[in-house]
PQR file of N, CA, C, O and H, with PARSE charges and radii, in Angstrom:
ATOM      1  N   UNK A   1      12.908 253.749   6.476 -0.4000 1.5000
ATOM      2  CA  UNK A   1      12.304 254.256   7.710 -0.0000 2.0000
ATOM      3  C   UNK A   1      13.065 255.508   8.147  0.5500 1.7000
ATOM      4  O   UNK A   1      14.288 255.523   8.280 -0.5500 1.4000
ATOM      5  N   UNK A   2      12.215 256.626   8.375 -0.4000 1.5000
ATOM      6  CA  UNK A   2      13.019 257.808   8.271 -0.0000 2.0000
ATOM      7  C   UNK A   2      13.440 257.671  10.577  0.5500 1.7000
ATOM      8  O   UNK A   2      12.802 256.978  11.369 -0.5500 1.4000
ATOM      9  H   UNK A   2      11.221 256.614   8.267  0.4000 1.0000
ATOM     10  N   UNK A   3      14.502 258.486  10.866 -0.4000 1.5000
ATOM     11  CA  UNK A   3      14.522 258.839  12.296 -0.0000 2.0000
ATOM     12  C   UNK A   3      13.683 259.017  13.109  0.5500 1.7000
ATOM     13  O   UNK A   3      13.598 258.378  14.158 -0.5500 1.4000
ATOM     14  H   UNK A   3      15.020 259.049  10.222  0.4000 1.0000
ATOM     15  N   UNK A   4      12.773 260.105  12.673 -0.4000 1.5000
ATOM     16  CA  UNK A   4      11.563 260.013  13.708 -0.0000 2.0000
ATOM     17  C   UNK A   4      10.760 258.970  14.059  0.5500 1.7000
ATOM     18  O   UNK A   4      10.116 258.901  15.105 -0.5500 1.4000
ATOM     19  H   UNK A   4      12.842 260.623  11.821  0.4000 1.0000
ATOM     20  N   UNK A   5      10.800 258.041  13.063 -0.4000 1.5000
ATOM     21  CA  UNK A   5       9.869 256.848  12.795 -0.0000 2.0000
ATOM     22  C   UNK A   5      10.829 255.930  13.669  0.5500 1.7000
ATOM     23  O   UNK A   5      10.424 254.775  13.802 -0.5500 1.4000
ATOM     24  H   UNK A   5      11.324 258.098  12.212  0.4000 1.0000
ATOM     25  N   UNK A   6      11.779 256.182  14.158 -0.4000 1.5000
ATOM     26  CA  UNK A   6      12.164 254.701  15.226 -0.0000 2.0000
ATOM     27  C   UNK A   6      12.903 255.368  16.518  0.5500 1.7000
ATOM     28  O   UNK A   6      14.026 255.524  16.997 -0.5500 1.4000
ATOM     29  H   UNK A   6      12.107 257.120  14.050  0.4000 1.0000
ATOM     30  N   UNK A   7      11.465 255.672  16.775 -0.4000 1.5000
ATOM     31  CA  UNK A   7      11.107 256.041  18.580 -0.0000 2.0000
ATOM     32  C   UNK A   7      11.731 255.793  19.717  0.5500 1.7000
ATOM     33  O   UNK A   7      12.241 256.399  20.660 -0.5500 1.4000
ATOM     34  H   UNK A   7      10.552 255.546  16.386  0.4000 1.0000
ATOM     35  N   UNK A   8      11.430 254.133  19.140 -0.4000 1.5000
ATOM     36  CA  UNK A   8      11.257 253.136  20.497 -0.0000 2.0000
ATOM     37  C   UNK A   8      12.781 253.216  20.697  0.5500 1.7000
ATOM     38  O   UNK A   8      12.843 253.163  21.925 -0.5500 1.4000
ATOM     39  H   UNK A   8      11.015 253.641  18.375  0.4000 1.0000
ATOM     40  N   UNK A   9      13.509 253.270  20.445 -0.4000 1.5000
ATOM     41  CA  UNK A   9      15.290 253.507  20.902 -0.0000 2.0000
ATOM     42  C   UNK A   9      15.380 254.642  21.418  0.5500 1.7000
ATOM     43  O   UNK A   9      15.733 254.623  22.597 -0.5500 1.4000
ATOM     44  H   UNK A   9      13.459 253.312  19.447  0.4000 1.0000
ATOM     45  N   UNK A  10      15.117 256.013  20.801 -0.4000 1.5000
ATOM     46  CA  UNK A  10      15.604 257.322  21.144 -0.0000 2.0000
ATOM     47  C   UNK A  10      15.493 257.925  22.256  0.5500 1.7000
ATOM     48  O   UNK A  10      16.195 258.914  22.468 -0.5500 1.4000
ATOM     49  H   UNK A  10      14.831 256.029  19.843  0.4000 1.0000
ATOM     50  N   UNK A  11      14.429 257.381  23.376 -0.4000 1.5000
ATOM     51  CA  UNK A  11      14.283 257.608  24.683 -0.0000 2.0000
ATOM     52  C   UNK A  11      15.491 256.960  25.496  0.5500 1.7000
ATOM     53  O   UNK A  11      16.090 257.670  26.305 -0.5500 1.4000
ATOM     54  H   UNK A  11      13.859 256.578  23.205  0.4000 1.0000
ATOM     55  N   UNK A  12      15.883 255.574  25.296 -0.4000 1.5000
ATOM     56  CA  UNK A  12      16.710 255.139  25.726 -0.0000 2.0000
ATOM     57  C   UNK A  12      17.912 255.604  25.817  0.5500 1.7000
ATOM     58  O   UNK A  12      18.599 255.912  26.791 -0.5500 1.4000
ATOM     59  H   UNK A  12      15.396 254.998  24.639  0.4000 1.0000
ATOM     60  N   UNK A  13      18.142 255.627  24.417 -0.4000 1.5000
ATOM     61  CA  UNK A  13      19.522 256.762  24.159 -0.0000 2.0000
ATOM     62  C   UNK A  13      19.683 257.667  24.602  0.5500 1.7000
ATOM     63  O   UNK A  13      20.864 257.913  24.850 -0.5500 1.4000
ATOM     64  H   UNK A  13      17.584 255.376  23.626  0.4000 1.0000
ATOM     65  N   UNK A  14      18.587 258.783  25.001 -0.4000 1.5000
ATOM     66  CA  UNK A  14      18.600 259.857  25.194 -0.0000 2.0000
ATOM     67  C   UNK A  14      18.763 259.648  26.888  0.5500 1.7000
ATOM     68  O   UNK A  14      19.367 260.581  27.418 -0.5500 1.4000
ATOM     69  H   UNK A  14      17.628 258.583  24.800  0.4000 1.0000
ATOM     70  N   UNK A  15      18.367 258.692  27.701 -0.4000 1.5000
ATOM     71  CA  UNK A  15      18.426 258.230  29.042 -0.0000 2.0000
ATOM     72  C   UNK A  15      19.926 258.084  29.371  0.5500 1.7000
ATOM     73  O   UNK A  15      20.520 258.297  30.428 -0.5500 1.4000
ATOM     74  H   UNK A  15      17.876 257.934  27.270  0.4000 1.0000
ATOM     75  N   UNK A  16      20.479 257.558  27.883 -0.4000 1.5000
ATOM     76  CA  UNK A  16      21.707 256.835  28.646 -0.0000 2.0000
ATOM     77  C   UNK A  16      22.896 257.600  28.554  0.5500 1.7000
ATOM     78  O   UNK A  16      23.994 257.182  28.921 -0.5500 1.4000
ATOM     79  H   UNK A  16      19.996 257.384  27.025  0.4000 1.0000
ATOM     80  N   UNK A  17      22.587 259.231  27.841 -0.4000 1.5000
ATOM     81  CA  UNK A  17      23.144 260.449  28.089 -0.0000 2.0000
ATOM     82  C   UNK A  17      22.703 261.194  28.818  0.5500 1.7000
ATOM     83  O   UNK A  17      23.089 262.278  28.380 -0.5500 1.4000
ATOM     84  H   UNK A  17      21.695 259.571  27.542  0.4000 1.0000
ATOM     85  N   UNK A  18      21.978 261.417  29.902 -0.4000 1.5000
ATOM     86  CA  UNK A  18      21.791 262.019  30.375 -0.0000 2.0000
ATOM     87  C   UNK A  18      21.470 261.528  32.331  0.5500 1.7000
ATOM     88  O   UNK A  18      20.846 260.596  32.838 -0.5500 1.4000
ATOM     89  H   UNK A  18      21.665 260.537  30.257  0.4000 1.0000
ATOM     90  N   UNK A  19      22.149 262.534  32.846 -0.4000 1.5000
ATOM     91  CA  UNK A  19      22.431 261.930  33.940 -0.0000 2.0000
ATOM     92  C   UNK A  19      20.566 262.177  34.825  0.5500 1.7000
ATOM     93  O   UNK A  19      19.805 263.145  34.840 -0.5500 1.4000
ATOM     94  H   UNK A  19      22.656 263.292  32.434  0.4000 1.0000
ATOM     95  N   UNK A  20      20.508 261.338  35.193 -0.4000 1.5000
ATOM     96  CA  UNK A  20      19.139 261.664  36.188 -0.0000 2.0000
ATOM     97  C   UNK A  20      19.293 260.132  37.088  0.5500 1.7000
ATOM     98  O   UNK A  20      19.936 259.139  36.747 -0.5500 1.4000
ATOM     99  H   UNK A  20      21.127 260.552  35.181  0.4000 1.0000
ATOM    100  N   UNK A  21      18.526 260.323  38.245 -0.4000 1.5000
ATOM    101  CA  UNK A  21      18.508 259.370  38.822 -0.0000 2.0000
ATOM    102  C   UNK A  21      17.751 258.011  38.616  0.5500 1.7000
ATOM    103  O   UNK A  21      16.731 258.073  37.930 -0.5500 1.4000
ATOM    104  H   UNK A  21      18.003 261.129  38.522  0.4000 1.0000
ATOM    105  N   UNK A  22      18.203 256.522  39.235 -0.4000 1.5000
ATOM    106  CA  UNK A  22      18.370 255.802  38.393 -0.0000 2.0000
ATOM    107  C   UNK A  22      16.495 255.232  38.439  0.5500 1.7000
ATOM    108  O   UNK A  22      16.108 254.289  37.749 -0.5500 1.4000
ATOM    109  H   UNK A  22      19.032 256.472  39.792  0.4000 1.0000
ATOM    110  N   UNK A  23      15.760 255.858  39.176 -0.4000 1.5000
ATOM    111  CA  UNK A  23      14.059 255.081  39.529 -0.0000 2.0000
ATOM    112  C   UNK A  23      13.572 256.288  38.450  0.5500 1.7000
ATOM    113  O   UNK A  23      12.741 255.950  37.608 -0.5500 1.4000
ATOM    114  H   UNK A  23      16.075 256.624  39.737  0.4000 1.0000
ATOM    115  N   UNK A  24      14.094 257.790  38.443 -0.4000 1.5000
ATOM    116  CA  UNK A  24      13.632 258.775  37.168 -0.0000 2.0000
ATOM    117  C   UNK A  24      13.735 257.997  35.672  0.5500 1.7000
ATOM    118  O   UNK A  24      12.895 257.856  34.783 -0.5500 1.4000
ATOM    119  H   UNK A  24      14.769 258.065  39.128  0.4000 1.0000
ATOM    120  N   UNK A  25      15.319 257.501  35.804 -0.4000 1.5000
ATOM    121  CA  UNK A  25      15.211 257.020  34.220 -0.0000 2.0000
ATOM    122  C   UNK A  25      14.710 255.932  33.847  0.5500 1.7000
ATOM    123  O   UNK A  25      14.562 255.717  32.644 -0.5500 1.4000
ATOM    124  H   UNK A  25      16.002 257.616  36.526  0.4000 1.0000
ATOM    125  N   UNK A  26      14.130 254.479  35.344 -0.4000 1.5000
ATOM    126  CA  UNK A  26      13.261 253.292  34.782 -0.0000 2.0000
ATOM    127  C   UNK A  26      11.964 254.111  34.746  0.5500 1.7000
ATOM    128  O   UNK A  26      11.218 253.718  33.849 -0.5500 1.4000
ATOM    129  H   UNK A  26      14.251 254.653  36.321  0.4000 1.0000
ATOM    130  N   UNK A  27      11.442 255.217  35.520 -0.4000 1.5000
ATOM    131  CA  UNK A  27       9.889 255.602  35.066 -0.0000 2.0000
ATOM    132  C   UNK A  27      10.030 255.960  33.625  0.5500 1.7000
ATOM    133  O   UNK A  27       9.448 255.279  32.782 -0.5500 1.4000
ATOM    134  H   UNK A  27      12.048 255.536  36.248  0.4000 1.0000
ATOM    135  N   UNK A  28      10.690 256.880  33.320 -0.4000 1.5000
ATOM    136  CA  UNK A  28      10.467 256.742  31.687 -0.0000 2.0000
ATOM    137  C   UNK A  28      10.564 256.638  30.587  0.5500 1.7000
ATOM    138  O   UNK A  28      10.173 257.269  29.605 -0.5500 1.4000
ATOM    139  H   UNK A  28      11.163 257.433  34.006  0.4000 1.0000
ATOM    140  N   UNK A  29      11.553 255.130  30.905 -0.4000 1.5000
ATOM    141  CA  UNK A  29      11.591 254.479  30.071 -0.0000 2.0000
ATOM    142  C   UNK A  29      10.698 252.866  30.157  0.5500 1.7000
ATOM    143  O   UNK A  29      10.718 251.883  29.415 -0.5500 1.4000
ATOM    144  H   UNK A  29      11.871 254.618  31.703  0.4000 1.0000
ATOM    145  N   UNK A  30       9.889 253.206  31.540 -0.4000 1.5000
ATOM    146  CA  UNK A  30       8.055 252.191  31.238 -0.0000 2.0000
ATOM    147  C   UNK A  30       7.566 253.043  30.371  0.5500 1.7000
ATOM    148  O   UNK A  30       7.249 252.626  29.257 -0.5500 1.4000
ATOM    149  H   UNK A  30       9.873 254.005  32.142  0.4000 1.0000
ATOM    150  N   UNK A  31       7.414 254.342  30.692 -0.4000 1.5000
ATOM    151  CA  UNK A  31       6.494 255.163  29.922 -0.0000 2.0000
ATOM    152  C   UNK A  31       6.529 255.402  28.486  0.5500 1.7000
ATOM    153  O   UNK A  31       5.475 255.300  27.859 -0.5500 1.4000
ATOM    154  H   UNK A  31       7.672 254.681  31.597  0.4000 1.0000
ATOM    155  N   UNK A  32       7.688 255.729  27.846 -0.4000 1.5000
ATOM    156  CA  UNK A  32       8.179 255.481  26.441 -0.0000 2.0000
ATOM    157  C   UNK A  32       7.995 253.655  25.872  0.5500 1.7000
ATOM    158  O   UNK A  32       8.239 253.221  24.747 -0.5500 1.4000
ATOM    159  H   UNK A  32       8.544 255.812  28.355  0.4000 1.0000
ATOM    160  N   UNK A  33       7.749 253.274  26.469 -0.4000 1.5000
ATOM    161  CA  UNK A  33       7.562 251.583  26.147 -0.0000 2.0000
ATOM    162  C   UNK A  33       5.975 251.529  26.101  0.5500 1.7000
ATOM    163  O   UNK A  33       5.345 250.942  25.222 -0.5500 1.4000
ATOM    164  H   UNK A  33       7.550 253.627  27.384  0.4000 1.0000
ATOM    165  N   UNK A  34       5.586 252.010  26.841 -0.4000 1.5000
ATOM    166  CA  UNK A  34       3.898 252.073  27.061 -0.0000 2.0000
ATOM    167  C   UNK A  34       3.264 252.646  25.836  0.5500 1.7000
ATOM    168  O   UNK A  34       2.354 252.261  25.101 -0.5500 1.4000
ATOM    169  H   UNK A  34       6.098 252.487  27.556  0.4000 1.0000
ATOM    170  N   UNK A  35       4.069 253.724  25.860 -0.4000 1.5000
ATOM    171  CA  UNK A  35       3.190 254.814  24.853 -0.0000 2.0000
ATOM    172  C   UNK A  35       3.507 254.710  23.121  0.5500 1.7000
ATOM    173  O   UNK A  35       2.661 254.672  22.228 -0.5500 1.4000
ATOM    174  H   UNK A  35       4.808 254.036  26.457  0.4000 1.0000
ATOM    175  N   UNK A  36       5.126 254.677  22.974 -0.4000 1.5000
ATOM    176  CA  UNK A  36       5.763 254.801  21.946 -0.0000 2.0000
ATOM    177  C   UNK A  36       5.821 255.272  20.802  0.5500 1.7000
ATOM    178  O   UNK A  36       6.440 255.050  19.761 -0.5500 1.4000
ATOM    179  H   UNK A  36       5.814 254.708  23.700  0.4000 1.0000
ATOM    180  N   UNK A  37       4.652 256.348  21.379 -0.4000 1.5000
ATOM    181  CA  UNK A  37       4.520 257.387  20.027 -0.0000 2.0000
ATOM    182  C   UNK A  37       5.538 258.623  19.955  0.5500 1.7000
ATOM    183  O   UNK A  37       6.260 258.769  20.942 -0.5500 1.4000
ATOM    184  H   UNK A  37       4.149 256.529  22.224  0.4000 1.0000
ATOM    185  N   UNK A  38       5.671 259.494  18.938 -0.4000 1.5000
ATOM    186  CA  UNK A  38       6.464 260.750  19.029 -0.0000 2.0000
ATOM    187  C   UNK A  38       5.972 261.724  19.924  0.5500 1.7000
ATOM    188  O   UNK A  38       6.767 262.621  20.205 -0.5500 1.4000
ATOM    189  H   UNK A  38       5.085 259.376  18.136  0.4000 1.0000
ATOM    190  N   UNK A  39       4.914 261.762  20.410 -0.4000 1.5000
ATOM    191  CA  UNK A  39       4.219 263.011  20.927 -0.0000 2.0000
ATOM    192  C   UNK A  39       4.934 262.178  22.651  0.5500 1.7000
ATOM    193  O   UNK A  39       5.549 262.875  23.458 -0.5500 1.4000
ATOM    194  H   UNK A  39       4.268 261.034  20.182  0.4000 1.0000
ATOM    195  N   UNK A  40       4.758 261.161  22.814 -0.4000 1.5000
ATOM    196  CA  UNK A  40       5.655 260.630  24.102 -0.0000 2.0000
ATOM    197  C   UNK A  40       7.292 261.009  24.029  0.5500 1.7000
ATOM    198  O   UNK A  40       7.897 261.890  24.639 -0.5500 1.4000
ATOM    199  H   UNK A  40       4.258 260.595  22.158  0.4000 1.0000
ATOM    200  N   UNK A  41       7.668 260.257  23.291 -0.4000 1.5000
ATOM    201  CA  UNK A  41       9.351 260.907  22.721 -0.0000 2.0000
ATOM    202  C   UNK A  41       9.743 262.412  23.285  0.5500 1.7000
ATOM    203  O   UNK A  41      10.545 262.809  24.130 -0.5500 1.4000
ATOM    204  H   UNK A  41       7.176 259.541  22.795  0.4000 1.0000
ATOM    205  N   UNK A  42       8.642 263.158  22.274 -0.4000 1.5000
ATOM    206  CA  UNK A  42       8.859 264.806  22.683 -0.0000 2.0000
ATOM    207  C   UNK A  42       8.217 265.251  23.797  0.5500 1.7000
ATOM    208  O   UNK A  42       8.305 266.464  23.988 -0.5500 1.4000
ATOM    209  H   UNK A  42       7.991 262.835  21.587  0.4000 1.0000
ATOM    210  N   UNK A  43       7.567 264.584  24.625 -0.4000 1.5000
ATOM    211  CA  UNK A  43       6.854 265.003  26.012 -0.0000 2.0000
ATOM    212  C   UNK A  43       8.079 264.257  26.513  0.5500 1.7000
ATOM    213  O   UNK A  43       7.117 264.339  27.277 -0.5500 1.4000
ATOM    214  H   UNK A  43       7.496 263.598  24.470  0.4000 1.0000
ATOM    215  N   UNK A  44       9.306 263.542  26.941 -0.4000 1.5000
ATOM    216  CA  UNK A  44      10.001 262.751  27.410 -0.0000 2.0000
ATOM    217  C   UNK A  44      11.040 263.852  27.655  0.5500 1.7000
ATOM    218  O   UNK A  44      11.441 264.449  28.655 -0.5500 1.4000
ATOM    219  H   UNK A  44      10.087 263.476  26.320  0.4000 1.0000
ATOM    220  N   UNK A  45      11.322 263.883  26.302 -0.4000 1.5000
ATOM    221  CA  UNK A  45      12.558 264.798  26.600 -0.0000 2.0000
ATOM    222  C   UNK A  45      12.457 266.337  27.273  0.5500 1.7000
ATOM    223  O   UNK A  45      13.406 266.861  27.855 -0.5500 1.4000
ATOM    224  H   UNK A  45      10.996 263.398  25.490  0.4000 1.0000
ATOM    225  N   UNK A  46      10.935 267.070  27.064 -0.4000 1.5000
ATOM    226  CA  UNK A  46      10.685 268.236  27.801 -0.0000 2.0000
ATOM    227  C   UNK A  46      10.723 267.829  29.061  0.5500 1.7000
ATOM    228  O   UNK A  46      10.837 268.795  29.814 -0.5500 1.4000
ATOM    229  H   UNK A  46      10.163 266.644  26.591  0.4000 1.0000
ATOM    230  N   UNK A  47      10.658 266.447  29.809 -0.4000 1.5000
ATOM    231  CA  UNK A  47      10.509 266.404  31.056 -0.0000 2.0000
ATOM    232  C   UNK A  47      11.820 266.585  31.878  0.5500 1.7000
ATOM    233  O   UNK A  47      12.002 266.941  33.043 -0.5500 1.4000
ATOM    234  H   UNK A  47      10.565 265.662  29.197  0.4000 1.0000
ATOM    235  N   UNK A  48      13.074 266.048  30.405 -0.4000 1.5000
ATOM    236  CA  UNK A  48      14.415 265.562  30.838 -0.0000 2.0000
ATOM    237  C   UNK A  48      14.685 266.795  31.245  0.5500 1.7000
ATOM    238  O   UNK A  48      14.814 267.017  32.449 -0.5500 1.4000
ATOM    239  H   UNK A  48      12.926 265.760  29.459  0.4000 1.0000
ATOM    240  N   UNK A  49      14.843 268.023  30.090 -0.4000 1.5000
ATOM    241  CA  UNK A  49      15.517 269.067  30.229 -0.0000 2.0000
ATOM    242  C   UNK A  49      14.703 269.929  31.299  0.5500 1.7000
ATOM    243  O   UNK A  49      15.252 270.562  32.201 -0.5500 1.4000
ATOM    244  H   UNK A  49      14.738 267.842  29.112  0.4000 1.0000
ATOM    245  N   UNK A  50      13.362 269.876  31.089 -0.4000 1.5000
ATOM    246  CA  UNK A  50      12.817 270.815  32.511 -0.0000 2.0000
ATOM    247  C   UNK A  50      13.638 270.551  33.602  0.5500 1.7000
ATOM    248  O   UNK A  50      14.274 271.507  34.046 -0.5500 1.4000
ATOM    249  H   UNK A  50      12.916 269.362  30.356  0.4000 1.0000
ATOM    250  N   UNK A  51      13.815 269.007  34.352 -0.4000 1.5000
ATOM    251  CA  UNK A  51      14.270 268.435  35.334 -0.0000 2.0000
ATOM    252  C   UNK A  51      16.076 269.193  35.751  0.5500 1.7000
ATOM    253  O   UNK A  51      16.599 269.552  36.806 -0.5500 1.4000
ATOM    254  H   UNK A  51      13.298 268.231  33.991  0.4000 1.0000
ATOM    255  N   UNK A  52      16.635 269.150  34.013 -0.4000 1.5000
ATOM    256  CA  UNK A  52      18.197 269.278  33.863 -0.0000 2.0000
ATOM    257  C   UNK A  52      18.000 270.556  34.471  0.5500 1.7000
ATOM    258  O   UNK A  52      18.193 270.710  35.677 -0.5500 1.4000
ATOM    259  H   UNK A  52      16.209 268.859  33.156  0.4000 1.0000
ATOM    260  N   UNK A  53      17.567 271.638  33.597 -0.4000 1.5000
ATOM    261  CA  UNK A  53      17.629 273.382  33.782 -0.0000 2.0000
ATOM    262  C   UNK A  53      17.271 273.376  35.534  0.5500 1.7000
ATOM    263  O   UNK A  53      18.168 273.770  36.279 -0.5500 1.4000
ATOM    264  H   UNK A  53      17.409 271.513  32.617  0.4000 1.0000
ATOM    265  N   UNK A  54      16.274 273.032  35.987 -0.4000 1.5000
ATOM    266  CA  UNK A  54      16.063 273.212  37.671 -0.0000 2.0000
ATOM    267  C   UNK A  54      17.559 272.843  38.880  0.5500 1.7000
ATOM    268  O   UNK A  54      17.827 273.254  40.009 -0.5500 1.4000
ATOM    269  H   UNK A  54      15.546 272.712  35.382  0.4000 1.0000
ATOM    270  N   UNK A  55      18.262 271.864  37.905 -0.4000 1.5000
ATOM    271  CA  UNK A  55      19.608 271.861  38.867 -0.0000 2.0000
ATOM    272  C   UNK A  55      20.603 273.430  38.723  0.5500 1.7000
ATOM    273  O   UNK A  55      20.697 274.288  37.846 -0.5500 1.4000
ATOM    274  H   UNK A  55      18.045 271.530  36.988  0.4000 1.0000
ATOM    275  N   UNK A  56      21.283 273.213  40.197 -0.4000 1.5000
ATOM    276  CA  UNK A  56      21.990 274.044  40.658 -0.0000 2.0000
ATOM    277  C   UNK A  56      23.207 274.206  39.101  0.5500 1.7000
ATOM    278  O   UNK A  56      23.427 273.231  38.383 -0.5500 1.4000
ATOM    279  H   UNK A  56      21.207 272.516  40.910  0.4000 1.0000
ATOM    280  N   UNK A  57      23.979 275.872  38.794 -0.4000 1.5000
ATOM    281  CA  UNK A  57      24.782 275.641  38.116 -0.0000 2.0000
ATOM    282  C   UNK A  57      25.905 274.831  37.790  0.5500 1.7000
ATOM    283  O   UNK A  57      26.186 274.440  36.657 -0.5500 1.4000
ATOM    284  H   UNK A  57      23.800 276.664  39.377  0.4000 1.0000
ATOM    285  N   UNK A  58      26.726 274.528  39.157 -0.4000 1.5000
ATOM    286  CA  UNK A  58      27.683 273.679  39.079 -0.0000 2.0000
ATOM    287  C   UNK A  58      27.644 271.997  39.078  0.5500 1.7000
ATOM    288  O   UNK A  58      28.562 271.222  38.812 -0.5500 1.4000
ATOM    289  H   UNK A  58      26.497 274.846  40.077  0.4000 1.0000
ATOM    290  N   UNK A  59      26.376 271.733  39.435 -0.4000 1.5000
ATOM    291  CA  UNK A  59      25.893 270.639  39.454 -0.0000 2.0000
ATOM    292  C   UNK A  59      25.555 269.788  37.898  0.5500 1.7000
ATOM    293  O   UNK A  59      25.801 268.624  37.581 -0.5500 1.4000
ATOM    294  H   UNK A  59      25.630 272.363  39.651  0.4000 1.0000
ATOM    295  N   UNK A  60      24.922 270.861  37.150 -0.4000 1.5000
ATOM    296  CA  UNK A  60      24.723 270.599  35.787 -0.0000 2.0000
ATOM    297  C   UNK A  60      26.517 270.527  34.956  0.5500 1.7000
ATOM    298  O   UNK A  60      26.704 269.816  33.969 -0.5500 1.4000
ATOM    299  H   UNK A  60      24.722 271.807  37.408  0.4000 1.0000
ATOM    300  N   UNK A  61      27.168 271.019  35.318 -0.4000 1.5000
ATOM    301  CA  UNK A  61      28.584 271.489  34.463 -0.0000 2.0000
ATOM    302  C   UNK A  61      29.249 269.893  35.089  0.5500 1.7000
ATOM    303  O   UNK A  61      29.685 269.152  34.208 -0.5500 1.4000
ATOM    304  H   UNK A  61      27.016 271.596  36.120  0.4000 1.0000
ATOM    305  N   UNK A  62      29.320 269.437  36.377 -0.4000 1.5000
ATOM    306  CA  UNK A  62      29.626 268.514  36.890 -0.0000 2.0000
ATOM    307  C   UNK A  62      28.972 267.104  35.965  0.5500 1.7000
ATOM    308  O   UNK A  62      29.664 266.142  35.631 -0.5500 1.4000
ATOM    309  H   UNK A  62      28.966 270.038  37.093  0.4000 1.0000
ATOM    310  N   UNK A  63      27.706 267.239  35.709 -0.4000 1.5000
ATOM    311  CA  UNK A  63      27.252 266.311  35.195 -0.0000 2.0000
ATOM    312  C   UNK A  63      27.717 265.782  34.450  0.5500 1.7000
ATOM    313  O   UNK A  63      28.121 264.621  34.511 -0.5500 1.4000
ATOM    314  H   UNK A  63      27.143 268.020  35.981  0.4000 1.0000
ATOM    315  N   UNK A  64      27.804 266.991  32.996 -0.4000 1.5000
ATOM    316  CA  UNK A  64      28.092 267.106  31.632 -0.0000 2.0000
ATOM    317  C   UNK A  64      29.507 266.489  31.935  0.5500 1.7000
ATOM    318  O   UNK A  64      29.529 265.378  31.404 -0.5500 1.4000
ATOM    319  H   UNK A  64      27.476 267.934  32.947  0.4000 1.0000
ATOM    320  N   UNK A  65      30.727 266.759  32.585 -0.4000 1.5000
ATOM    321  CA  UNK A  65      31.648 266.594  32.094 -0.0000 2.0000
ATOM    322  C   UNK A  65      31.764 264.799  32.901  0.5500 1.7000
ATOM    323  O   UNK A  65      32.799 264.134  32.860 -0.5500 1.4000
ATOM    324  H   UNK A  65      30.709 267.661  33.015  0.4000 1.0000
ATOM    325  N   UNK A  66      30.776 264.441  33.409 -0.4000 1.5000
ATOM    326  CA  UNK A  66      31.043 263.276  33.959 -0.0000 2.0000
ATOM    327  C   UNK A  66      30.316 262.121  32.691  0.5500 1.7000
ATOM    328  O   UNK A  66      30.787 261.023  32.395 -0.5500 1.4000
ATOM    329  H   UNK A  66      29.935 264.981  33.442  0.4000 1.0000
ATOM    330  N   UNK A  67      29.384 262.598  32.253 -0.4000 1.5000
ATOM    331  CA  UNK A  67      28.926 262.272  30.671 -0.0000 2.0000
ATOM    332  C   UNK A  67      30.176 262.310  29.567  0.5500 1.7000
ATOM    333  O   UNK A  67      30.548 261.551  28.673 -0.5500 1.4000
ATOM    334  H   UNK A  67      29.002 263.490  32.494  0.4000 1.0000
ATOM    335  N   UNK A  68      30.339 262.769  29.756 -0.4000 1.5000
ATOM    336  CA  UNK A  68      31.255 263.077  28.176 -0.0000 2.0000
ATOM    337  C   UNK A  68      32.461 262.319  27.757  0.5500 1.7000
ATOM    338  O   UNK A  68      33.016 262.583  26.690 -0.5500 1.4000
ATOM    339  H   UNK A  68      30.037 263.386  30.483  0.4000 1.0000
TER
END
């Protein structure tokens, strides 16, 4: 089974790096459970980073290093 082919984790993962608030990251991760196709996956994560890039600069740098 190649990577792309196991979906259903990579939203999660990708949730549980990335800081967003905590009712943002149960909506979509119903929605990645609902859908569980790749075209969801990659509509998921454009939503993450749209959301990331709209924060203030220091806010994002704050994040990252509270992630890491």
């Amino acid at each position: 089974m190649d990577q792309l082919s196991q979906n259903t984790e990579e939203p999660n993962m990708l949730l549980s790096k990335t800081w967003l608030p905590p009712e943002v990251k149960q909506a979509l991760i119903i929605e990645s459970r609902k859908s569980g196709d790749r075209f969801a996956s990659a509509l998921m994560r454009r939503i993450v980073m749209d959301w990331y890039r709209e924060l203030p600069k220091e806010e994002n740098e704050n994040k990252l290093k509270v992630a890491a």
